[in-house]
LUMDRENZA-936313 format. One line per 8 residues: number of its first residue (from 1); for each residue x, y, z of N, C-alpha, C. Coordinates in nm, 3 decimals. Atoms other than C-alpha are relative to their C-alpha. Layout:
NUM> X:Y:Z:X:Y:Z:X:Y:Z  ... .
***
This chain:
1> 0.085:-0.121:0.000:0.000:0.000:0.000:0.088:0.125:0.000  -0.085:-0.059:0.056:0.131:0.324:-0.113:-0.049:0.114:0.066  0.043:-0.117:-0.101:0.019:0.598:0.144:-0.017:0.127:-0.082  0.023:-0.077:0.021:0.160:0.887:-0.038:-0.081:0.011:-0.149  0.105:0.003:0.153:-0.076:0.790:-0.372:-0.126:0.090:0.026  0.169:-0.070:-0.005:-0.411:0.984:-0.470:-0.117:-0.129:-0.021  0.115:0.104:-0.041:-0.706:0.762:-0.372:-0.066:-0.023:-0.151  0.013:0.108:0.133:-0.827:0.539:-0.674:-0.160:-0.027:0.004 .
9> 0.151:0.042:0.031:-1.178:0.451:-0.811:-0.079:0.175:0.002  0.085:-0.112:-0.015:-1.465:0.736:-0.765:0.075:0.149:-0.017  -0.030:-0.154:-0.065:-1.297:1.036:-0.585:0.150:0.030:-0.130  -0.059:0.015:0.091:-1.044:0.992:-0.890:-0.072:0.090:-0.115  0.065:0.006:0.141:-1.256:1.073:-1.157:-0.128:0.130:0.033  0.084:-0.112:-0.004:-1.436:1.385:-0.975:0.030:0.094:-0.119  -0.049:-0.088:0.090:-1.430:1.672:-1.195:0.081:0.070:0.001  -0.157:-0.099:-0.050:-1.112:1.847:-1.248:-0.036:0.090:0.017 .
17> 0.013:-0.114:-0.029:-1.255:2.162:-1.225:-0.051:0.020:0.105  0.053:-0.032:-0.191:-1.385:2.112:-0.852:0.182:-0.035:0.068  -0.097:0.033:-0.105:-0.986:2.012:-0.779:0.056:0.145:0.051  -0.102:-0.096:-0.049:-0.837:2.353:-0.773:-0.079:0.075:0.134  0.107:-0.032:-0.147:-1.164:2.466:-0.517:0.111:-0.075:0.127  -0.040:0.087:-0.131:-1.058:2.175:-0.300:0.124:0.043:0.040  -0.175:-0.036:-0.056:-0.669:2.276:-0.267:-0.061:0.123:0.054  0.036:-0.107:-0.019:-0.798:2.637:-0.206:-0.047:-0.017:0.155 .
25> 0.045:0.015:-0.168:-1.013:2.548:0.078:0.138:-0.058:0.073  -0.136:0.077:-0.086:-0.726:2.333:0.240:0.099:0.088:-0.016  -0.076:-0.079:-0.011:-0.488:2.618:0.178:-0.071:0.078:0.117  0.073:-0.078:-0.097:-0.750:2.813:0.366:0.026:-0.033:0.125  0.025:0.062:-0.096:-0.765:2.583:0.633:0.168:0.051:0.068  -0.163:-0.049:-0.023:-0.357:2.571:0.646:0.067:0.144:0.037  -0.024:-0.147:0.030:-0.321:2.925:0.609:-0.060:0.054:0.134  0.066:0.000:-0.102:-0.533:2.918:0.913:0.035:-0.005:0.127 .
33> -0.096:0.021:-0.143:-0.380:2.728:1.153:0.135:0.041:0.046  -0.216:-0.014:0.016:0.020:2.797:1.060:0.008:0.163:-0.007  -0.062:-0.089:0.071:-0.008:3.116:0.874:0.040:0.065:-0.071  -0.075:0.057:0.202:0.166:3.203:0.551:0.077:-0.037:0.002  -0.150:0.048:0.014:0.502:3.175:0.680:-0.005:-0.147:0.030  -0.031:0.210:-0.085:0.469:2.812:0.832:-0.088:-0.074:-0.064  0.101:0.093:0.058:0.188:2.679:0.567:0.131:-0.031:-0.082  -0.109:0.057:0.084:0.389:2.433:0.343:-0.108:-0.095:-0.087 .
41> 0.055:0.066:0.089:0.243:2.295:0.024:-0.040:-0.172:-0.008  -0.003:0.153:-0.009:0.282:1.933:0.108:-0.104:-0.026:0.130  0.112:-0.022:-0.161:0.044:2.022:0.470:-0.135:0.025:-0.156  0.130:-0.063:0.057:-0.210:2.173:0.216:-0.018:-0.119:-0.112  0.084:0.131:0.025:-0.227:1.851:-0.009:0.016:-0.102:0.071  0.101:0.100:-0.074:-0.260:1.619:0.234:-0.108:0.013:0.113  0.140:0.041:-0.008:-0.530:1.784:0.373:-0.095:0.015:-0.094  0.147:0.034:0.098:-0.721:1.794:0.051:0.022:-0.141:-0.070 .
49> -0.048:0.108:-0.009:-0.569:1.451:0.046:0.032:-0.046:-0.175  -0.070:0.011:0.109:-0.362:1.439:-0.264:0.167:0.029:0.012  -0.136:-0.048:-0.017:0.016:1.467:-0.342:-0.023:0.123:-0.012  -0.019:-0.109:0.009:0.205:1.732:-0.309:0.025:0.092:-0.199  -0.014:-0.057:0.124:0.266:1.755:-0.690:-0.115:0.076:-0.054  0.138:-0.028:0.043:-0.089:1.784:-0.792:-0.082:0.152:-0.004  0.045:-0.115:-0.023:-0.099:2.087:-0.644:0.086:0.117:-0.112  -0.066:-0.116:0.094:0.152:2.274:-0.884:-0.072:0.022:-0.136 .
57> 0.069:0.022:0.133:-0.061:2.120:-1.167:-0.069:0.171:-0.014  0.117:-0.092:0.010:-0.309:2.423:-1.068:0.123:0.150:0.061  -0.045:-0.126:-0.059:-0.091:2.673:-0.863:0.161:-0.002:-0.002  -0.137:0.018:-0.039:0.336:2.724:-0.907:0.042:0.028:0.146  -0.017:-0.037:-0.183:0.328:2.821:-0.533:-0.060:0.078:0.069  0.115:-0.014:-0.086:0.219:2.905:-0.226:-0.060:0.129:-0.027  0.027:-0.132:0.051:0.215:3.257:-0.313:-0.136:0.030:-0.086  0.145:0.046:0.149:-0.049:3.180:-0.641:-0.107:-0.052:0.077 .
65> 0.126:0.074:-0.064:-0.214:2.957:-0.396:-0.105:0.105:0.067  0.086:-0.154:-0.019:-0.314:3.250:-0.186:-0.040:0.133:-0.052  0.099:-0.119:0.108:-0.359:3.483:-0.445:-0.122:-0.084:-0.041  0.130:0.093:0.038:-0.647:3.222:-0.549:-0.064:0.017:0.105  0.107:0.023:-0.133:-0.765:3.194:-0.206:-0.050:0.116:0.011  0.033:-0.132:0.001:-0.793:3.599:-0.192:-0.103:0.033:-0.158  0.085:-0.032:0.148:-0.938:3.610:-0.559:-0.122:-0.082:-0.012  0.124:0.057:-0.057:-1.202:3.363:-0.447:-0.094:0.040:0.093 .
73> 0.071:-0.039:-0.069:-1.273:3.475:-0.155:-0.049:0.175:0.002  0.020:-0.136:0.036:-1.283:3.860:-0.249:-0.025:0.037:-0.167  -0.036:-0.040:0.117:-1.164:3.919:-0.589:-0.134:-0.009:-0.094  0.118:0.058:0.083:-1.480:3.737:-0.737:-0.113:0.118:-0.010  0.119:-0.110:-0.048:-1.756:4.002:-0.550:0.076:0.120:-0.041  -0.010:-0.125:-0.008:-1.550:4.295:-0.648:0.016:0.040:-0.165  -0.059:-0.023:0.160:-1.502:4.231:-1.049:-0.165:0.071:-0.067  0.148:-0.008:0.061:-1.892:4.277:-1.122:-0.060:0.208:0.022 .
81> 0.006:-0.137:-0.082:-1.865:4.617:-0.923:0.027:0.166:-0.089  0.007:-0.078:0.103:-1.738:4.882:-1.233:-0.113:0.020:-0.063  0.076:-0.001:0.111:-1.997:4.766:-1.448:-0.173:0.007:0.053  0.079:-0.062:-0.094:-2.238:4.864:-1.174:-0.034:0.116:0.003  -0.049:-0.157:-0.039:-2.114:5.187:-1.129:-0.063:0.075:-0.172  0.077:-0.102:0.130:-2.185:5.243:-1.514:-0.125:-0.031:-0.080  0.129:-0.002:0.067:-2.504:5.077:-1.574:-0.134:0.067:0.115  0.092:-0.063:-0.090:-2.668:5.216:-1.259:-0.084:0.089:-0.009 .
89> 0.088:-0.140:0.023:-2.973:5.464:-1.323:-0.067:0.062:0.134  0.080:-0.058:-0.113:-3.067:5.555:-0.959:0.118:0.183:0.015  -0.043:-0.102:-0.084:-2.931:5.832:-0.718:0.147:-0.029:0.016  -0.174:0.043:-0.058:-2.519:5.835:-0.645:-0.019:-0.060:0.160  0.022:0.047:-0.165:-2.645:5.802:-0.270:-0.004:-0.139:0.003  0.047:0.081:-0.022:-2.825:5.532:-0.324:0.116:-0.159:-0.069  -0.118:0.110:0.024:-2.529:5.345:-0.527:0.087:-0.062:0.073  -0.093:0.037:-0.084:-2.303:5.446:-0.295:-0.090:-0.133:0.148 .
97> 0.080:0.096:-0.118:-2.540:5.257:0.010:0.012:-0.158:-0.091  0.063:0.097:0.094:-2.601:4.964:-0.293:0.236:-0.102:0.059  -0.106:0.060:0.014:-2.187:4.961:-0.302:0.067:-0.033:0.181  -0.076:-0.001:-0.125:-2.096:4.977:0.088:-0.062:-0.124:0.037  0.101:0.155:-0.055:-2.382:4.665:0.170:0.083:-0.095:-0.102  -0.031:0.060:0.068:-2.193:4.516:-0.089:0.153:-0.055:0.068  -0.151:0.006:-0.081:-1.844:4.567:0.110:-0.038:-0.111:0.131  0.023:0.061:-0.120:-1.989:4.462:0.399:-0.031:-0.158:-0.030 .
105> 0.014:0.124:0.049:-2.146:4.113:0.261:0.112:-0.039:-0.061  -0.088:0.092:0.070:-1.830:4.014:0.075:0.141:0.018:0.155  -0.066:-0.012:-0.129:-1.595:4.150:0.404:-0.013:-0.081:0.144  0.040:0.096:-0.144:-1.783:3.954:0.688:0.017:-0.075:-0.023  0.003:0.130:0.020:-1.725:3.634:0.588:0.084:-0.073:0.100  -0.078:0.079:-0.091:-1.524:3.362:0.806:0.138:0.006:-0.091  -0.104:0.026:0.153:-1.301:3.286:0.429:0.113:0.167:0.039  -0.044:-0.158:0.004:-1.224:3.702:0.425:0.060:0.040:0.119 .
113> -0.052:-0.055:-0.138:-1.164:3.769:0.791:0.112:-0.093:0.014  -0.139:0.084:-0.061:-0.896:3.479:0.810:0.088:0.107:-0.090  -0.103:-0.108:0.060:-0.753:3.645:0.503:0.048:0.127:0.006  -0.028:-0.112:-0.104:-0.764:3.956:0.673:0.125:0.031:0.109  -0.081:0.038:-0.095:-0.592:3.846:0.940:0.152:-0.004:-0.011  -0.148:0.015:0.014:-0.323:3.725:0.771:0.062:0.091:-0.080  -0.044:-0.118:0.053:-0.252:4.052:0.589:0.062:0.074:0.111  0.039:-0.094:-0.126:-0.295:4.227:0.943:0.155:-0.032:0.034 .
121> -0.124:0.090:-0.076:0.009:3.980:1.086:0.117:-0.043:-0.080  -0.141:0.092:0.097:0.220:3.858:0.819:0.030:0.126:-0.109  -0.082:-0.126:0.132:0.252:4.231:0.526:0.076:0.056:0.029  -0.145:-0.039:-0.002:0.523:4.333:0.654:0.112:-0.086:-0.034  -0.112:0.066:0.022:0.689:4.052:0.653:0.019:-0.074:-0.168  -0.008:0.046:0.116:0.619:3.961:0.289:-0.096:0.063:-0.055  0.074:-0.149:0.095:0.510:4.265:0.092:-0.057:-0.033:-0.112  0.027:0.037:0.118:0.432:4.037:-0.178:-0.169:-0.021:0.013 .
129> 0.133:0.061:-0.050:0.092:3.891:0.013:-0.056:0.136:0.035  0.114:-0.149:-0.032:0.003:4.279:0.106:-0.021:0.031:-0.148  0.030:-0.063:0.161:0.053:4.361:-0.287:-0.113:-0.024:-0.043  0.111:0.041:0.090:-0.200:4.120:-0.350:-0.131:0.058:0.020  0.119:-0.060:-0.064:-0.452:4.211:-0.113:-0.037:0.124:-0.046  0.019:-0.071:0.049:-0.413:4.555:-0.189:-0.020:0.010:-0.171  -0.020:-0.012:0.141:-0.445:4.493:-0.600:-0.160:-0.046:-0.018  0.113:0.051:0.032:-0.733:4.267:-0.581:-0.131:0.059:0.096 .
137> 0.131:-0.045:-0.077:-0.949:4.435:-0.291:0.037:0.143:0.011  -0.021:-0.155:-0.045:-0.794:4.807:-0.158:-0.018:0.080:-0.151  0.004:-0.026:0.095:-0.743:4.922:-0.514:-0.092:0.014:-0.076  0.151:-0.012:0.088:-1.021:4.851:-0.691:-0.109:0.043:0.074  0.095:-0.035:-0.089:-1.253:4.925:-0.403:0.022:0.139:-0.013  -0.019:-0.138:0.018:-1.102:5.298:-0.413:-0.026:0.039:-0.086  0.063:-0.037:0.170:-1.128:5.348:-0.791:-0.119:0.018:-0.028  0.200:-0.006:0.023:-1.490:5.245:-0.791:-0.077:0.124:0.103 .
145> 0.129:-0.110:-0.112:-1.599:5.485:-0.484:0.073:0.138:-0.099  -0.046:-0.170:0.068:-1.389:5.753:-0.692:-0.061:0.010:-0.117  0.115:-0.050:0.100:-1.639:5.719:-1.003:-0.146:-0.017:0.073  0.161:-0.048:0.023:-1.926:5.709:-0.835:0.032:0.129:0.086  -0.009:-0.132:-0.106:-1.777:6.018:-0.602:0.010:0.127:-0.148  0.000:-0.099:0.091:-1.705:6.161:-0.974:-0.154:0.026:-0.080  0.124:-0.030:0.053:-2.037:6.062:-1.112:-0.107:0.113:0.114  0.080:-0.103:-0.080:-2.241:6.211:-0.800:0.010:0.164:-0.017 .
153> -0.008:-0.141:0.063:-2.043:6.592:-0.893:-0.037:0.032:-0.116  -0.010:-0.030:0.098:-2.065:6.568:-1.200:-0.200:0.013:-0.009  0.112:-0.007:0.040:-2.434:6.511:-1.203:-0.090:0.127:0.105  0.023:-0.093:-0.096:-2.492:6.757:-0.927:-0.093:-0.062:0.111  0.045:0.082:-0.142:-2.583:6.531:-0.619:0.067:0.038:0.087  -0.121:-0.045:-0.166:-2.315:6.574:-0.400:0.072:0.122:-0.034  -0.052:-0.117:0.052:-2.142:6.902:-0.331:0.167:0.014:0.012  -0.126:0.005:0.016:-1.774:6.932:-0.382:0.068:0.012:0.219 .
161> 0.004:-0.016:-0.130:-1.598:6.870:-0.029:0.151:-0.076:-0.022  -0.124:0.104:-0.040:-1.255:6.701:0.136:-0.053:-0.163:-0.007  -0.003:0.153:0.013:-1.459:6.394:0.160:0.014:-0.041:-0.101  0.010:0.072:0.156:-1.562:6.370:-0.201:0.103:-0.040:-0.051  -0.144:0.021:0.100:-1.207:6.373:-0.311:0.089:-0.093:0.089  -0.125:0.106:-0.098:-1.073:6.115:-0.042:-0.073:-0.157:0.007  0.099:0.128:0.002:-1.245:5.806:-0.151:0.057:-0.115:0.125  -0.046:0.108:-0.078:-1.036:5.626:0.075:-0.074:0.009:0.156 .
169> 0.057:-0.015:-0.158:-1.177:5.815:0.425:-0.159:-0.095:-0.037  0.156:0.024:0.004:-1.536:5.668:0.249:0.005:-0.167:0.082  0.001:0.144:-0.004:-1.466:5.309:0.337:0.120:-0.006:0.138  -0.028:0.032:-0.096:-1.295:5.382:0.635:-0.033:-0.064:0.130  0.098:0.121:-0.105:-1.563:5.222:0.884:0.023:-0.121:-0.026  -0.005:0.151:0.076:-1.535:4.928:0.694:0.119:-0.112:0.072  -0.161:0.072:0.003:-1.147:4.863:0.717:0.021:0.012:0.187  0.009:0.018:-0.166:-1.173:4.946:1.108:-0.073:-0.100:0.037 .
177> 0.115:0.066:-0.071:-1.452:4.730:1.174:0.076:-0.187:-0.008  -0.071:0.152:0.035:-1.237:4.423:1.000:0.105:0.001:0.086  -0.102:0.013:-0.078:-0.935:4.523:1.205:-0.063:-0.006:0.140  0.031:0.021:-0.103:-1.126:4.562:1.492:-0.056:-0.107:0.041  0.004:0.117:-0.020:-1.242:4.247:1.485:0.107:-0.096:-0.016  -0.112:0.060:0.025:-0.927:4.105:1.382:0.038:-0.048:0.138  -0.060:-0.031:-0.151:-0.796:4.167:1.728:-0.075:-0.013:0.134  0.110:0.009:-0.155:-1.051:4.239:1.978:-0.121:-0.124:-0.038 .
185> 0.124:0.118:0.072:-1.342:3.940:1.782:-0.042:-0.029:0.136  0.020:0.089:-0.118:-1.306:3.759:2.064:-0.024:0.048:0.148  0.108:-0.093:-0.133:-1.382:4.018:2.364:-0.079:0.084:-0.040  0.123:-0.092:0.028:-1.612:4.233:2.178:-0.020:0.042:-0.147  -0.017:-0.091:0.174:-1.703:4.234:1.831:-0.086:0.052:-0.047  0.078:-0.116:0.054:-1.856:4.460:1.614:-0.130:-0.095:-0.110  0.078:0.054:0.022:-2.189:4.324:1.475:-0.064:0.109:-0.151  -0.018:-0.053:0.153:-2.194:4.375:1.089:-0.087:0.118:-0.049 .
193> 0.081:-0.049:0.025:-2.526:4.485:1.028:-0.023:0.162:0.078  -0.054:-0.141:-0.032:-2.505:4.717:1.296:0.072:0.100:-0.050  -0.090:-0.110:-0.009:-2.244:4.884:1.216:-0.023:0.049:-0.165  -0.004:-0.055:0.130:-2.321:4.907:0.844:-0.137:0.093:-0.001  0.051:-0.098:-0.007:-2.578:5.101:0.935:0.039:0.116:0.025  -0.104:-0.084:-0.076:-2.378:5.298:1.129:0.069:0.113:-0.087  -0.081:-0.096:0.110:-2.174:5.376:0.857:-0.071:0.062:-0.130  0.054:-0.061:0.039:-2.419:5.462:0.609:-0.065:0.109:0.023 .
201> 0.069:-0.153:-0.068:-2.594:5.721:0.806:0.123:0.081:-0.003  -0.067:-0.090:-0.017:-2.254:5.888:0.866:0.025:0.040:-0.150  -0.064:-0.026:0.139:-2.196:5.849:0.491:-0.108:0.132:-0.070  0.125:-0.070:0.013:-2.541:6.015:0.437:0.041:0.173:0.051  -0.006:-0.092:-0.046:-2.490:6.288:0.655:0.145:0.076:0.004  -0.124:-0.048:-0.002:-2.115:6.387:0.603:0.033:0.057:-0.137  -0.035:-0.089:0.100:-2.111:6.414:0.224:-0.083:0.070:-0.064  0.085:-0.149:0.061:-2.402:6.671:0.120:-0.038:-0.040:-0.092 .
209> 0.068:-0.010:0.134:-2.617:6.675:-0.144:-0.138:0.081:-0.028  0.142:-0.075:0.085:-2.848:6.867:-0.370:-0.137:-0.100:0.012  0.154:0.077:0.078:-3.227:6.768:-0.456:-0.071:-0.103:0.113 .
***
């Protein structure tokens, strides 16, 4: 019997396109318990119980792996988000509220908050895993609040201000609420819904508008 083999008959012959999921999760998991620095590719297929080769088939390393795990667990909810911004026919307000419930549902997750976490604890030490984060979520999340902060002037909704032009202070509740749970979760955490209320009212009432 050949221990380190991939299991034979059925679970063989699943569909390849559910294998790279399965490594993903089990990176998750890994990524979980260890870390980034102390997850090791050969831990992450045998718990999605396969060699360690199998896994390069889909990802050249760990690095890719967790860019997948981040582009799954984020990247996915934030690609649909432009083409939002320019087919939208309501109010800018009401986008912006449409786009922050949107932050919040793809941000709360269990998947997101680990990956969180390990941005929080490990980007300094490997600027490569903050790049990502920031490319696939900080980045594009700013861009998008800065056309609908350009569409709202331009259409004469909102009135020109320090906030309008700092898309980044807009989504600052947000990025606190994840760090603050990061850290404190476990003696007192911040309760999503709540607080996304929270932050919409201030959003409401801080940047002005016509009509």
């Amino acid at each position: 019997m050949e221990p380190a083999s991939e299991p034979t008959g059925k679970p063989r012959r699943r569909r390849k396109e559910a294998r790279p999921h399965e490594i993903i999760v089990a990176g998750l998991a890994e990524f979980a318990e260890r870390g980034f620095a102390a997850t090791r590719l050969e831990d992450v297929a045998a718990r999605a119980g396969i060699v360690k080769g199998t896994i390069y088939r889909y990802f050249d390393s760990k690095e890719m792996l967790f860019e997948a795990a981040l582009s799954s667990g984020i990247g996915s909810a934030f690609e649909a988000l432009p083409e939002i911004v320019a087919d939208y026919e309501g109010s800018t307000l009401d986008l912006l509220r449409l786009l922050v419930g949107r932050l919040y549902e793809t941000l709360f997750t269990p998947e997101v908050e680990l990956l969180a976490r390990i941005i929080i604890s490990e980007g300094q030490r490997f600027p490569a895993v903050a790049e990502l984060y920031y490319r696939l979520l900080v980045g594009k999340g700013r861009d998008v609040l800065r056309r609908i902060m350009e569409r709202g002037l331009a259409r004469g909704e909102l009135l020109p201000s320090p906030l309008s032009a700092t898309p980044e202070a807009l989504i600052g509740p947000v990025v606190m609420a994840i760090v603050w749970n990061t850290i404190f979760g476990r003696l007192d955490p911040i309760e999503p819904k709540r607080f996304l209320d929270a932050h919409l009212d201030l959003l409401e009432k801080a940047l002005g508008h016509n009509g």
